[in-house]
Backbone as a printed PyTorch tensor [residue, N CA C, xyz], in Angstrom:
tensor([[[-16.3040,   6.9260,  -1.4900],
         [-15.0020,   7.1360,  -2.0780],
         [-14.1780,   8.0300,  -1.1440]],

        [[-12.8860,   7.7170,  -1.0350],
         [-11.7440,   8.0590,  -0.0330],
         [-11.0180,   9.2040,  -1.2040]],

        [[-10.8500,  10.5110,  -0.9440],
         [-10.3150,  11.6120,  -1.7780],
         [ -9.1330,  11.9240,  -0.9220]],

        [[ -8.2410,  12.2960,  -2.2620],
         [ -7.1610,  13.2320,  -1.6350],
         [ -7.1000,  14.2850,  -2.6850]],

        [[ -5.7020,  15.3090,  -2.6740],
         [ -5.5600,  16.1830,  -3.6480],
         [ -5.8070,  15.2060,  -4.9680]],

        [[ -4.9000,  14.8870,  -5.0650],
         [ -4.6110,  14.2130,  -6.6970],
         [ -5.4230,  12.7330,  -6.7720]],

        [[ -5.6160,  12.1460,  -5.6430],
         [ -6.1330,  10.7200,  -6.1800],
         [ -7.2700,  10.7970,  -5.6620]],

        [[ -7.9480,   9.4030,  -5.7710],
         [ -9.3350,   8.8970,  -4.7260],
         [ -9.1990,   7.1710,  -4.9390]],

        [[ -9.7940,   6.8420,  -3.6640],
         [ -9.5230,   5.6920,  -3.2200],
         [-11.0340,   5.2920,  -3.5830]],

        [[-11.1390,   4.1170,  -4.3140],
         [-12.1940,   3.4270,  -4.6760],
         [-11.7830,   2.0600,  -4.7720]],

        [[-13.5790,   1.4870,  -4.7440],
         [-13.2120,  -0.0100,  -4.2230],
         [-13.1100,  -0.2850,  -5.6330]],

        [[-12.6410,  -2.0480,  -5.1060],
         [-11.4040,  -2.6030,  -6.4280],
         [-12.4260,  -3.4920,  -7.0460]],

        [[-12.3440,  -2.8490,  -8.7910],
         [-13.3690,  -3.8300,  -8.8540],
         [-12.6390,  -4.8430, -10.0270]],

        [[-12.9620,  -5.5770, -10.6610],
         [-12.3660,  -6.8260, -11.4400],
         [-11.3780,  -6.3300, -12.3940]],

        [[-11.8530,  -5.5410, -13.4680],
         [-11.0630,  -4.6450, -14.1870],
         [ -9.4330,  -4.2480, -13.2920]],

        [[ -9.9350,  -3.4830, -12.2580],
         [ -8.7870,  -3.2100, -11.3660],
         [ -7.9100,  -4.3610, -10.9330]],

        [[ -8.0310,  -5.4930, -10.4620],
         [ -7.5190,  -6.5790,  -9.9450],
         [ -7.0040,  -7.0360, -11.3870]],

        [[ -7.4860,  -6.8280, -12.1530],
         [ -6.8940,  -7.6540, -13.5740],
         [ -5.8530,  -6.9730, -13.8110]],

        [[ -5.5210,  -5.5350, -13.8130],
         [ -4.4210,  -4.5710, -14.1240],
         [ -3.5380,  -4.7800, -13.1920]],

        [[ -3.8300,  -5.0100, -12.3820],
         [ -2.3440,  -5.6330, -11.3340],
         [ -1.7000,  -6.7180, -12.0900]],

        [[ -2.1850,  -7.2380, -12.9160],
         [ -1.2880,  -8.7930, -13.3300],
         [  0.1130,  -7.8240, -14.5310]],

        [[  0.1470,  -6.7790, -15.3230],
         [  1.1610,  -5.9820, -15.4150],
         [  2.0260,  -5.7110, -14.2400]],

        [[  1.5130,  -5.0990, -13.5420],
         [  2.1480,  -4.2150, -12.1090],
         [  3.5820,  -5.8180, -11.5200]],

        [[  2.6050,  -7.3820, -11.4120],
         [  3.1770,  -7.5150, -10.4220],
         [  4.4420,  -8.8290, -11.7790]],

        [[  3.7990,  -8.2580, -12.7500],
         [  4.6440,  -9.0330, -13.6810],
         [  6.1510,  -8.3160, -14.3270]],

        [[  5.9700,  -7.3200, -14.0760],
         [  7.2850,  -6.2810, -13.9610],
         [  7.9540,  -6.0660, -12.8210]],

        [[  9.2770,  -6.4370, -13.3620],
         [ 10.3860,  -7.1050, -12.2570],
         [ 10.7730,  -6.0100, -11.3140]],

        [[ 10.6680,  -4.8300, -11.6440],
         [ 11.2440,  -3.6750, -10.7840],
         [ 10.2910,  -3.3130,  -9.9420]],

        [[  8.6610,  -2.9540, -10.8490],
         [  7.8730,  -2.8530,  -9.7310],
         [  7.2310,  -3.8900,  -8.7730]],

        [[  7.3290,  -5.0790,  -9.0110],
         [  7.3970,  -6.3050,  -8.3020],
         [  8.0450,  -6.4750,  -7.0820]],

        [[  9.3500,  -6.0130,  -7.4890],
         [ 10.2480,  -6.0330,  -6.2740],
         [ 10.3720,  -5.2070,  -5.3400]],

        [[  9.9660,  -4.1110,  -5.7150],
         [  9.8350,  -2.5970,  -4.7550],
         [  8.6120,  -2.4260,  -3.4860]],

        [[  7.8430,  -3.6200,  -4.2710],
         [  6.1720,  -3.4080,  -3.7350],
         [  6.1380,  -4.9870,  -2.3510]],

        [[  7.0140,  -5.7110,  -3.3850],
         [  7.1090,  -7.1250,  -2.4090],
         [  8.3460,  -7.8050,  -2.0050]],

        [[  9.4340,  -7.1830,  -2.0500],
         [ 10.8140,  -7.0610,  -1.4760],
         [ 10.9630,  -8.4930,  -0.8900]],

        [[ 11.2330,  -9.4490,  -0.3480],
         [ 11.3260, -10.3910,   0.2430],
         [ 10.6470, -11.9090,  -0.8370]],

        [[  9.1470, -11.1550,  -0.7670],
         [  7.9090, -11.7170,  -1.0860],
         [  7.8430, -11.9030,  -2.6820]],

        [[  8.8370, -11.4140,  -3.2180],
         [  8.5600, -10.8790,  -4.6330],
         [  8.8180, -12.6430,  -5.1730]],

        [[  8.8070, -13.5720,  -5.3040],
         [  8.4150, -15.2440,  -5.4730],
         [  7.2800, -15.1950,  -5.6740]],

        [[  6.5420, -15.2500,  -4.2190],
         [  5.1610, -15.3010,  -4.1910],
         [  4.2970, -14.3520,  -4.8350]],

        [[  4.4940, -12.9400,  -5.2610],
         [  3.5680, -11.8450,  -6.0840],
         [  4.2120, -11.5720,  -6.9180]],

        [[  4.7910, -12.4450,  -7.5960],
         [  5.5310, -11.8690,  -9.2810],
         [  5.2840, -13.1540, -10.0240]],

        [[  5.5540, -12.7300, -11.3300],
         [  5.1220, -14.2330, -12.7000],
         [  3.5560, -14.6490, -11.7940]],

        [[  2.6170, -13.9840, -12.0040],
         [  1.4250, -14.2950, -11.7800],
         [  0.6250, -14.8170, -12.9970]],

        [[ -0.4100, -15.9680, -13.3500],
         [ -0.5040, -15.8590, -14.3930],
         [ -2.0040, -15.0930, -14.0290]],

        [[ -2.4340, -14.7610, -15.3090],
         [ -3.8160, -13.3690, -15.0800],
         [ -4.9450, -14.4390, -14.9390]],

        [[ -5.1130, -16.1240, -15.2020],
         [ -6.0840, -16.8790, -14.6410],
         [ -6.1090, -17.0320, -12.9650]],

        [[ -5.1300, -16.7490, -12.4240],
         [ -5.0430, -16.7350, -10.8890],
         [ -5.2500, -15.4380, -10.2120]],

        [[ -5.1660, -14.4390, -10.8670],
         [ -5.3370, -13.4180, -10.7440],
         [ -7.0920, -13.1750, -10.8320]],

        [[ -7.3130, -13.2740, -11.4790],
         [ -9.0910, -13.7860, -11.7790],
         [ -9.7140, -14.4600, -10.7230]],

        [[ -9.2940, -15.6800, -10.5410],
         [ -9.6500, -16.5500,  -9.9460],
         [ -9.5810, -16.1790,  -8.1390]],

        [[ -8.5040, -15.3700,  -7.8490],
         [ -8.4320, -14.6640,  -6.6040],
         [ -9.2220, -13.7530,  -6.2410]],

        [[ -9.7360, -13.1190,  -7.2500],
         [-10.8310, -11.4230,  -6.8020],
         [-11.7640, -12.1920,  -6.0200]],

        [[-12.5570, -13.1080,  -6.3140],
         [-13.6160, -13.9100,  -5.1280],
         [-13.1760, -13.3110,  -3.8480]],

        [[-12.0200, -14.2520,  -3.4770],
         [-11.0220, -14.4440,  -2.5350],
         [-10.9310, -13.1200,  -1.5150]],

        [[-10.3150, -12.1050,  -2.5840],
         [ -9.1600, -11.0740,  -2.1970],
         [-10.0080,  -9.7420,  -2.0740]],

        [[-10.8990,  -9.8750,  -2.9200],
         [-12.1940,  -8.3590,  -2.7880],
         [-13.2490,  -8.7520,  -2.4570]],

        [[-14.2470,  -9.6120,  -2.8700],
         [-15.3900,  -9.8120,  -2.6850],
         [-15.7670, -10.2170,  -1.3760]],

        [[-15.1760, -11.1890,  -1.0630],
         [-15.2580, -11.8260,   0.7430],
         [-14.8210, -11.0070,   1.2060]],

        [[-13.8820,  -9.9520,   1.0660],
         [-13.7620,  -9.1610,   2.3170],
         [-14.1210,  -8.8520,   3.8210]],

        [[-13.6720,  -9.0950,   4.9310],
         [-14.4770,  -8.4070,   5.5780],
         [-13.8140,  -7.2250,   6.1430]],

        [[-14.4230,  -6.4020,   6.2360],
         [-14.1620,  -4.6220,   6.5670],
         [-13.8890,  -4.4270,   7.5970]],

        [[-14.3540,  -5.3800,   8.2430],
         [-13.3920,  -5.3740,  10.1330],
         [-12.1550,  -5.4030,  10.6620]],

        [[-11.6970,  -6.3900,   9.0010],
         [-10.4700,  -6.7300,   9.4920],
         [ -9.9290,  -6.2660,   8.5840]],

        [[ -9.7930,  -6.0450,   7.6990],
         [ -9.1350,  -5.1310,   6.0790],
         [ -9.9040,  -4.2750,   5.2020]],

        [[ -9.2230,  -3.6050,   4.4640],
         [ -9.8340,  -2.6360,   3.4900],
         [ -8.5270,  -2.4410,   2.3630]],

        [[ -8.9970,  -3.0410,   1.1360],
         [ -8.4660,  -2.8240,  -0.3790],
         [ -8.8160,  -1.6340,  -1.0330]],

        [[ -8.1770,  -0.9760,  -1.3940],
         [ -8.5290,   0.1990,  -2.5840],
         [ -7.9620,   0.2120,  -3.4250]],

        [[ -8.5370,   0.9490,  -5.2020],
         [ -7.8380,   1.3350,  -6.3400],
         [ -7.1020,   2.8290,  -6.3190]],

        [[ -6.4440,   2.9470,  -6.3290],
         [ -5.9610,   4.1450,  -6.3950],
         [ -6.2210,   4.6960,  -7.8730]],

        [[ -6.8240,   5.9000,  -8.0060],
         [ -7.5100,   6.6710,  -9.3440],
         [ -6.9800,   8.0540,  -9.0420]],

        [[ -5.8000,   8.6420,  -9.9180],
         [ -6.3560,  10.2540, -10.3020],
         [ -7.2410,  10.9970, -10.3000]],

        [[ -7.3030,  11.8630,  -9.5790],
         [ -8.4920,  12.9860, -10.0390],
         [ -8.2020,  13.2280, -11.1780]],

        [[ -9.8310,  14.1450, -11.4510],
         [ -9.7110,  15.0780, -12.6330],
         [-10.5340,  14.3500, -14.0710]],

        [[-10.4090,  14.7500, -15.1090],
         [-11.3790,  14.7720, -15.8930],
         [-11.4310,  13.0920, -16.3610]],

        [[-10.3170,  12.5370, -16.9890],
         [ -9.8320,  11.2470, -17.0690],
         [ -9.1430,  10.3560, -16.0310]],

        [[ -9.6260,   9.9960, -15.0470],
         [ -9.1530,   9.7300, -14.2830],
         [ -8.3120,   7.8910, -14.5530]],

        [[ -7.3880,   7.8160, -13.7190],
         [ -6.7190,   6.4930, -14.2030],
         [ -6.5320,   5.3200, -12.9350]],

        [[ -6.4210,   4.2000, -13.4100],
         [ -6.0120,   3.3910, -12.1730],
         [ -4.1370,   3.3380, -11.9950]],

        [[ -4.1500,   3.5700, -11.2360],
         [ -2.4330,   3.7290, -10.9150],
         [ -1.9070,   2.5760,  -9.9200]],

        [[ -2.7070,   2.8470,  -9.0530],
         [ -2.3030,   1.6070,  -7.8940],
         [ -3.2010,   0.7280,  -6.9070]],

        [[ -2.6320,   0.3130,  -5.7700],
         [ -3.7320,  -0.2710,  -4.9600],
         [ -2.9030,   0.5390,  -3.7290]],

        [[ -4.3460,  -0.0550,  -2.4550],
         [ -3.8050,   0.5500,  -1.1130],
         [ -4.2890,  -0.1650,  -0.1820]],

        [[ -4.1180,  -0.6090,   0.8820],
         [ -4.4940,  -1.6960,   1.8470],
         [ -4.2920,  -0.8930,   3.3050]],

        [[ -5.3310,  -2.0250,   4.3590],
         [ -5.4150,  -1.5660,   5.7820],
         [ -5.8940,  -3.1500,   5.8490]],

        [[ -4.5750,  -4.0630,   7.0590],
         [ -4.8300,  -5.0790,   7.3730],
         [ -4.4230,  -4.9230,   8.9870]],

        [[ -4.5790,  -6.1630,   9.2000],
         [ -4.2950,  -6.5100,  10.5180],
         [ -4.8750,  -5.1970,  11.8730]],

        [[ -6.1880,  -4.9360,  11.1490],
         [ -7.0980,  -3.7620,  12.2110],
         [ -7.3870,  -4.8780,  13.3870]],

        [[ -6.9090,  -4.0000,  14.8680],
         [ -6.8420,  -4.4090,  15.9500],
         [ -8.1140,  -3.3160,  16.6120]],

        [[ -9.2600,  -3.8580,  16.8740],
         [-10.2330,  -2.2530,  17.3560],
         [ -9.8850,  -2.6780,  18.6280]],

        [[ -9.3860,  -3.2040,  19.7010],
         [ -9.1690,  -3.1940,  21.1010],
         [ -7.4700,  -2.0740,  20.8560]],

        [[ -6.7420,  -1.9300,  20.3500],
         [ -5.5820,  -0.9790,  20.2960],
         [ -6.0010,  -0.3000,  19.4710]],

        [[ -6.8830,  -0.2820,  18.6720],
         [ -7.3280,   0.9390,  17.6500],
         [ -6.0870,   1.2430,  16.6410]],

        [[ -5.4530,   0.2480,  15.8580],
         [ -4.3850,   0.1760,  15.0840],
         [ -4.6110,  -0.3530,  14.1740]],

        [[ -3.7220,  -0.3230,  13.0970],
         [ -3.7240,  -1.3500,  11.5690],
         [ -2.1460,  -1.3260,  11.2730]],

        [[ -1.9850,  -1.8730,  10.2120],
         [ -1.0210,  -2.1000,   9.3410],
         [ -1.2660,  -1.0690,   8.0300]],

        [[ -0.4040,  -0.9810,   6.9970],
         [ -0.9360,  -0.7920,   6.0460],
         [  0.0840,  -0.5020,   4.9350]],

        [[ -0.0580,  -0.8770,   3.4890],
         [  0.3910,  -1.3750,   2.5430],
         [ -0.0640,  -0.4920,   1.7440]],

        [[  0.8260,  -0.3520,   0.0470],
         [  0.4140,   0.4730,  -0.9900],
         [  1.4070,   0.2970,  -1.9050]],

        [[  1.3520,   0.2010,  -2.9320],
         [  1.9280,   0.1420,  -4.4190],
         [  1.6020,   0.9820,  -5.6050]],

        [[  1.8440,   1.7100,  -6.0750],
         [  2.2580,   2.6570,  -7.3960],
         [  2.3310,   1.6560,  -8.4660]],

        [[  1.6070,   1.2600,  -9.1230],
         [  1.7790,   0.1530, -10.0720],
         [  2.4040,   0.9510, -11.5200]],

        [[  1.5810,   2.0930, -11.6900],
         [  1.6630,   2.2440, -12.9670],
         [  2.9960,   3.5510, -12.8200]],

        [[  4.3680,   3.2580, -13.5770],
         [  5.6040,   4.2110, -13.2280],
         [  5.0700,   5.2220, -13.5940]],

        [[  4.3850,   5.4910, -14.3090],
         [  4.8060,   7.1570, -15.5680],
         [  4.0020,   7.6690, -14.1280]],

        [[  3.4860,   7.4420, -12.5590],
         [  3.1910,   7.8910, -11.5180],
         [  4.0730,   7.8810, -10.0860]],

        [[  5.1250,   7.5380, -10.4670],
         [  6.3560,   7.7070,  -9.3660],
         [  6.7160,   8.6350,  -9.6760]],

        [[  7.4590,   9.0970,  -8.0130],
         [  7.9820,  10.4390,  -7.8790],
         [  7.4650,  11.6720,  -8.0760]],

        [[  5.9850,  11.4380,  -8.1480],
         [  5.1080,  13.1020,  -8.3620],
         [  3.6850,  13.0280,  -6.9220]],

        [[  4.6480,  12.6980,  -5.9830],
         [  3.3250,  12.5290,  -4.9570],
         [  2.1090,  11.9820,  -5.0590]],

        [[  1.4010,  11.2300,  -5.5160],
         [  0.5710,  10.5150,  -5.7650],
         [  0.4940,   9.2150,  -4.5040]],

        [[  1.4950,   8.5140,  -4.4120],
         [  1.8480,   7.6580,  -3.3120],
         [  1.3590,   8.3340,  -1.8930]],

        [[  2.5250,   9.3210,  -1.7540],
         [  2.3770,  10.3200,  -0.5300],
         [  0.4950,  10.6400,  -0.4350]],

        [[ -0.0400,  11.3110,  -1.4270],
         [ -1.6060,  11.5590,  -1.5620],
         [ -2.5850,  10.7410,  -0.5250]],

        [[ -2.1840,   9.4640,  -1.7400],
         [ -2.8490,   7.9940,  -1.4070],
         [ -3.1030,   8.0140,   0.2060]],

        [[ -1.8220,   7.6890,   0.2680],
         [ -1.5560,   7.7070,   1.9830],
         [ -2.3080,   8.5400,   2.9990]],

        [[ -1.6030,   9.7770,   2.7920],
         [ -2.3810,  10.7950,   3.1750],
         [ -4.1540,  10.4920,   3.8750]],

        [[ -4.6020,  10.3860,   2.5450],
         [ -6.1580,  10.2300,   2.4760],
         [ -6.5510,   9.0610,   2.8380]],

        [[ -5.7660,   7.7830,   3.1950],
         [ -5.9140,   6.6620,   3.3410],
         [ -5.9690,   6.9030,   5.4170]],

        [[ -4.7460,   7.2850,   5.4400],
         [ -4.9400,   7.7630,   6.9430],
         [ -5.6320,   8.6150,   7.3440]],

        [[ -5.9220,   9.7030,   6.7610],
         [ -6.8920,  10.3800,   7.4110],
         [ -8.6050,   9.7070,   7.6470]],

        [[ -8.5410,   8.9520,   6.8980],
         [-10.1260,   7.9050,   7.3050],
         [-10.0120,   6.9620,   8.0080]],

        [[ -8.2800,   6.5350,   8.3040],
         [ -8.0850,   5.2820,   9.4200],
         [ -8.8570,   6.3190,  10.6040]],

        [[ -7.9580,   7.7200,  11.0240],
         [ -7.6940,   8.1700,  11.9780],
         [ -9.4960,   9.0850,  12.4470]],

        [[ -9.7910,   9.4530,  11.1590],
         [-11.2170,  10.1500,  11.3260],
         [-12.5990,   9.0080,  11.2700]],

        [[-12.4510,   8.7000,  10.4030],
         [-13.9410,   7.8350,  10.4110],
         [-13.9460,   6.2300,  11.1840]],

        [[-12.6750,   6.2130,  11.1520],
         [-12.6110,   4.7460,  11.6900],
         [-11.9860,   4.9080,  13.4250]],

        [[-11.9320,   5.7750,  13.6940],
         [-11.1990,   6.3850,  15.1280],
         [ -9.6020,   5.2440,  15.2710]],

        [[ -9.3260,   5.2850,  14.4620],
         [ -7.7540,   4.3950,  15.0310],
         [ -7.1420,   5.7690,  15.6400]],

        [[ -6.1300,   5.2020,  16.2230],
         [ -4.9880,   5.7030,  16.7850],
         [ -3.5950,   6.0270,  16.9620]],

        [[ -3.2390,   4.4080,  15.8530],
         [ -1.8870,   4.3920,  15.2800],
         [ -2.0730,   3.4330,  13.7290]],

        [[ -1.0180,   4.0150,  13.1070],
         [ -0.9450,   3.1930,  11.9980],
         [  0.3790,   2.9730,  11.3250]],

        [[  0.2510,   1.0140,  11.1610],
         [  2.2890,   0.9610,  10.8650],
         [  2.3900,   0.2860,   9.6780]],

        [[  3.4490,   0.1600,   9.6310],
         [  3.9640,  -0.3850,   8.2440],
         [  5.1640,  -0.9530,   8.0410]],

        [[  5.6350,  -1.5740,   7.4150],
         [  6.6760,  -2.2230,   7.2840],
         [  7.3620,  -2.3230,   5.5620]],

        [[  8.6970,  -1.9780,   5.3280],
         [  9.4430,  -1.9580,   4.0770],
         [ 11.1190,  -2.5290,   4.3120]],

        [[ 11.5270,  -2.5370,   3.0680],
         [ 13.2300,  -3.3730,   3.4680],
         [ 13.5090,  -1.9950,   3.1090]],

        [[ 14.7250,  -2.2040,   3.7380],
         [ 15.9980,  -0.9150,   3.4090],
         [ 16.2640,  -0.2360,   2.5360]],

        [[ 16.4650,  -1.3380,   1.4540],
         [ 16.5720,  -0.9110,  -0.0800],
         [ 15.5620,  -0.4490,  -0.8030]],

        [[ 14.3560,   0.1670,  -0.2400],
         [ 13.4000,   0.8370,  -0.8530],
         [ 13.3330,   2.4210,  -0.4420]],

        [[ 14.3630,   3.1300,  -0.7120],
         [ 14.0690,   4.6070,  -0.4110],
         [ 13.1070,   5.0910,  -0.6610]],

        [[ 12.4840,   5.3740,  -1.8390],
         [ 11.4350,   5.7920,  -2.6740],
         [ 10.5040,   5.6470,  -1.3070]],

        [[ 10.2640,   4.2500,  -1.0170],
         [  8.7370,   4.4830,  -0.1630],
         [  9.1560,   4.6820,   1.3920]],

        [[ 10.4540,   4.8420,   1.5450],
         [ 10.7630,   5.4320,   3.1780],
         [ 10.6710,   7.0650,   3.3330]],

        [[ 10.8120,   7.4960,   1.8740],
         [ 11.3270,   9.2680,   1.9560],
         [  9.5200,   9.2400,   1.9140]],

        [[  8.5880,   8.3470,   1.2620],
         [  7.0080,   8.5810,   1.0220],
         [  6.5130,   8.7280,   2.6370]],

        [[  7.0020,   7.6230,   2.4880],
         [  6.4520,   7.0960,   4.6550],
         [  6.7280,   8.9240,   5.1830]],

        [[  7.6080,   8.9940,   5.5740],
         [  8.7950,   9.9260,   6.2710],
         [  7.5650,  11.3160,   5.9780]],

        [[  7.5470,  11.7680,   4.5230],
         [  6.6790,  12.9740,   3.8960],
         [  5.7470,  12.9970,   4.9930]],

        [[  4.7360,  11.8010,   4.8200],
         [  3.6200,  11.5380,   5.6770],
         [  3.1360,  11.7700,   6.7120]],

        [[  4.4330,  11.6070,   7.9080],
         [  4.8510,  11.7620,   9.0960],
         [  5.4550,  10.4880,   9.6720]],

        [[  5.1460,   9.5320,   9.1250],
         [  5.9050,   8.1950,   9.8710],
         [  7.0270,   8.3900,  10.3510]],

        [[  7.4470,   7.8230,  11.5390],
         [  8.5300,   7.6640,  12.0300],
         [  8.9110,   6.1190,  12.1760]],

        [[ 10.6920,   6.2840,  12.3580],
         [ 11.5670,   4.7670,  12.1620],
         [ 11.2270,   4.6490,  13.6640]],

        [[ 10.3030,   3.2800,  13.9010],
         [ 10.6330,   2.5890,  14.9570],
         [ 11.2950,   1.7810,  15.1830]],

        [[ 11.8510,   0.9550,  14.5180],
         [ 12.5140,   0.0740,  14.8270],
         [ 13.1830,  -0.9630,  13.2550]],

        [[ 14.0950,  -1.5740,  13.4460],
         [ 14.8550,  -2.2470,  12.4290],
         [ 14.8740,  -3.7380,  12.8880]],

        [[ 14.5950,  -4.8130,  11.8660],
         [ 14.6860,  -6.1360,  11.7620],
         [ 16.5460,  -6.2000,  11.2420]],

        [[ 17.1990,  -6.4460,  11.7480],
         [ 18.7230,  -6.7250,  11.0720],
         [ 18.5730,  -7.9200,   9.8200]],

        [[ 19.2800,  -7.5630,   8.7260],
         [ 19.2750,  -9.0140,   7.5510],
         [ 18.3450,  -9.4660,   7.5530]],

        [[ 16.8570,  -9.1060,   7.8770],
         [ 15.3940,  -9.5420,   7.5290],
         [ 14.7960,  -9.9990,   6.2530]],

        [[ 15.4440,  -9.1240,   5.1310],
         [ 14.8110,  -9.5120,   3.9840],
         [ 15.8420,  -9.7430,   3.1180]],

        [[ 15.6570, -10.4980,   2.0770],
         [ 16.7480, -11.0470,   1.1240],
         [ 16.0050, -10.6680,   0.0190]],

        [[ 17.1490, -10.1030,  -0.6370],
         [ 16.5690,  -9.4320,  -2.2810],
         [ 17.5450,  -9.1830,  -3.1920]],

        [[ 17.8640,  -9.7240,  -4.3990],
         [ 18.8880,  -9.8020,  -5.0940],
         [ 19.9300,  -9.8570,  -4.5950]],

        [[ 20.1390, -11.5370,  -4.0670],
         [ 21.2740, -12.0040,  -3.5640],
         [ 21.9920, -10.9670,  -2.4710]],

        [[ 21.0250, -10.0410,  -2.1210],
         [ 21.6200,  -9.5340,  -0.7450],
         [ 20.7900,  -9.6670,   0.8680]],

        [[ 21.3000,  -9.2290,   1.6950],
         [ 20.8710,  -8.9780,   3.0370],
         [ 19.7590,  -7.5820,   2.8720]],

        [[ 19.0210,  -7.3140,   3.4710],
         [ 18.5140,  -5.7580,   3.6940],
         [ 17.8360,  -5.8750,   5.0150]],

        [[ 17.8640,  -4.7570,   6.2430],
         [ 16.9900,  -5.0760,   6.7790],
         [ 15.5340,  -4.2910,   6.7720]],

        [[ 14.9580,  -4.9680,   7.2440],
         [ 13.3540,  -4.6540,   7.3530],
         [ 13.0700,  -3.1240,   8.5550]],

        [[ 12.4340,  -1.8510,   7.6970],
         [ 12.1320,  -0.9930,   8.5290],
         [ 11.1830,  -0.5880,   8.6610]],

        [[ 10.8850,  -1.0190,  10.6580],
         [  9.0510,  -1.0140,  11.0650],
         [  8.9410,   0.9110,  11.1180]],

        [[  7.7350,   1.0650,  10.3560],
         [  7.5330,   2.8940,  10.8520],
         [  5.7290,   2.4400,  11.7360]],

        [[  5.6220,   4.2310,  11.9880],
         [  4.5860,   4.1400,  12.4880],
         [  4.3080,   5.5650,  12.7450]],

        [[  2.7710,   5.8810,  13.0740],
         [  2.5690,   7.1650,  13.3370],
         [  1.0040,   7.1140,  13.8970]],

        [[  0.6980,   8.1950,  15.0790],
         [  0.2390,   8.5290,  15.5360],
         [ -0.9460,   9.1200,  15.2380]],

        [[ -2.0570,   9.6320,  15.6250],
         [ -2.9960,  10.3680,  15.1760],
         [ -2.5580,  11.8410,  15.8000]],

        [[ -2.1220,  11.7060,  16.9430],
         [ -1.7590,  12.8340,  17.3890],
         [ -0.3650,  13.3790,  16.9370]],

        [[  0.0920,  12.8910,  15.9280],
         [  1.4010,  13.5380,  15.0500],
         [  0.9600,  13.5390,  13.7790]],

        [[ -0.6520,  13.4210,  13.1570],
         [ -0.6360,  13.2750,  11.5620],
         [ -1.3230,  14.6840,  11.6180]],

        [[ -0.3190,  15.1920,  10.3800],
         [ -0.6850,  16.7890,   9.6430],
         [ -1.4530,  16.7440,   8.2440]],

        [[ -2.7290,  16.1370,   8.0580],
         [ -3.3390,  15.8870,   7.0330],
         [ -3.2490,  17.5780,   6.2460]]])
């Protein structure tokens, strides 16, 4: 298990994958989490959702990705979200990486930021990476001011990349260093 202050990262088990079918069936947090994408990961029905854990957790392989539940510490602990590390490159010693806050009454109290946190510090310590990036549209402050907390920095901008309620937004690549992360 992957710890931070407030959360811990544990693997996802069916229960968990089933509670996402709320998360990605609510239109706000749907859209925040899959901006572009939000077609393809929203109105899920919970038999496909089922039917994917095979797929999406179990086959895994750890070389190339890593899924987590995001859980609260503390006495009752809760499932709140998920957290991802894809596209691991071990010749650049890099990943990608993804995360969603599913459950609201957990926005805006650092929990996200946590996640992260503790999520990178095991890219950067146990797994020796070197860099780690990410990608969000414009119109998601919430998880740019999260990124930003973290240490990420704006590398670079996709212009009119993503389309999301009948607008333009563009897509902003971050990224950060091992030698700039202040765990």
């Amino acid at each position: 298990m992957i710890t931070g202050t407030k959360v811990e990262l544990r693997p996802v088990s069916l229960e968990d994958f089933k509670r996402t079918y709320e998360w990605r069936n609510d239109e706000e947090t749907a859209k925040l989490e899959s901006g572009t994408s939000l077609f393809r990961f929203s109105h899920i029905p919970s038999e496909q959702l089922e039917s994917s854990y095979e797929k999406a957790i179990l086959n895994l392989d750890k070389r190339e990705e890593g899924k987590f539940s995001i859980y609260t510490r503390g006495e009752h602990p809760k499932h709140i979200g998920l957290i991802v590390y894809r596209e691991l490159n071990i010749i650049s010693r890099r990943c990608t990486i993804g995360i969603g806050i599913g459950d609201k009454e957990y926005w805006n109290n650092g929990y996200g930021s946590d996640a992260l946190k503790a999520l990178i510090h095991y890219l950067f310590q146990t797994m020796n990476l070197n860099r780690v990036q990410l990608d969000t549209w414009s119109g998601n402050m919430r998880a740019i001011r999260s990124y930003e907390k973290c240490g990420f920095v704006v590398e670079g901008r996709l212009r009119n990349d993503a389309y999301i309620d009948g607008k333009y937004y563009d897509t902003v690549i971050m990224g950060l260093l091992k030698e700039d992360f202040k765990y």
